[in-house]
C-alpha positions in Angstrom: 139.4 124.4 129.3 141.9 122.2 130.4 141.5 118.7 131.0 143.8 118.7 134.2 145.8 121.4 136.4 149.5 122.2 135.6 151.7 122.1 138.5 154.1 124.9 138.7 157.5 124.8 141.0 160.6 126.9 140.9 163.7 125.7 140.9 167.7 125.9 139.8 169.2 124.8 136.6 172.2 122.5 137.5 172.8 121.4 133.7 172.2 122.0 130.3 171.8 118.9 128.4 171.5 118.7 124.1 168.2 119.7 122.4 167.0 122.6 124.6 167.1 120.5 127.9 168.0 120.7 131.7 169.0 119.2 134.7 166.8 121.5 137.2 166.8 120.8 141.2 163.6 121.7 142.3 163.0 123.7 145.7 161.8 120.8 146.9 164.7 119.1 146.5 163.7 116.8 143.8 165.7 116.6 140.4 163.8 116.9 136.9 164.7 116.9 133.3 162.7 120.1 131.9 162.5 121.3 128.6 162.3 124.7 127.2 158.7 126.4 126.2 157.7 127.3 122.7 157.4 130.8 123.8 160.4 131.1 125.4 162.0 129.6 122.0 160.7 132.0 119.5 161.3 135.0 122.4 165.0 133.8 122.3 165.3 133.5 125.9 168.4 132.1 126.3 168.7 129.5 130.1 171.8 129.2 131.7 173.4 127.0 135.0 172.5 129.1 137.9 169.3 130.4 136.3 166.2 130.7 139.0 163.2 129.1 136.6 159.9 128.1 137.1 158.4 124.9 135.6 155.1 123.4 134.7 154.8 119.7 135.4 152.1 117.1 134.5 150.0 115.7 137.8 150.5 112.1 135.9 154.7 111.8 135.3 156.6 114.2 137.8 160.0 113.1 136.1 159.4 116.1 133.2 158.7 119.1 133.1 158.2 122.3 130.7 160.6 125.4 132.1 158.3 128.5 131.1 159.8 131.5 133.1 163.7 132.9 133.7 164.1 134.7 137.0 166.3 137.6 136.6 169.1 137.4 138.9 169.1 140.4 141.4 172.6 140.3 142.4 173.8 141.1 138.6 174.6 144.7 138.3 172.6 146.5 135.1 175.0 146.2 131.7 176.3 149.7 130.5 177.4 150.1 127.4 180.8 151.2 126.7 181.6 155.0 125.5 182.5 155.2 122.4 185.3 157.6 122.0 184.6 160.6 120.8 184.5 161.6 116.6 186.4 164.9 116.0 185.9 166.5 112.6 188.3 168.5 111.6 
């Protein structure tokens, strides 16, 4: 069990920094420095500006957090794949 709560907000990511951070604005309106989850790391999940996160945060330092989930955006259409043009064997 653990030894105190996580917190968990959503919010925007405004910037990428180096070494797997970002600049996040919280809904709040508050502005953290998050970085990315182990999980989320070894799943390849890649975080971009503009991305709708959610992030865990520590009740004792509310300067950090930990992002652990990518929204998916709604207003992006679904990729398709490009037809390949067609073999003919002669």
């Amino acid at each position: 069990m653990a030894k105190e709560e996580l917190m968990q907000f959503d919010g925007l990511v405004t910037e990428i920094l180096p070494d797997a951070r970002f600049r996040v604005r919280l809904d709040a309106g508050q502005e953290i420095v998050a970085y990315t989850a182990g999980k989320m790391k070894r799943n390849r999940i890649k975080t971009l500006a503009g991305d709708r996160v959610t992030i865990e945060m520590s009740p004792y330092d509310l300067e950090k957090g930990r992002l652990v989930f990518r929204h998916k955006d709604e207003r992006a259409a679904p990729r398709r794949q490009q037809a390949r043009p067609q073999f003919r064997r002669r």
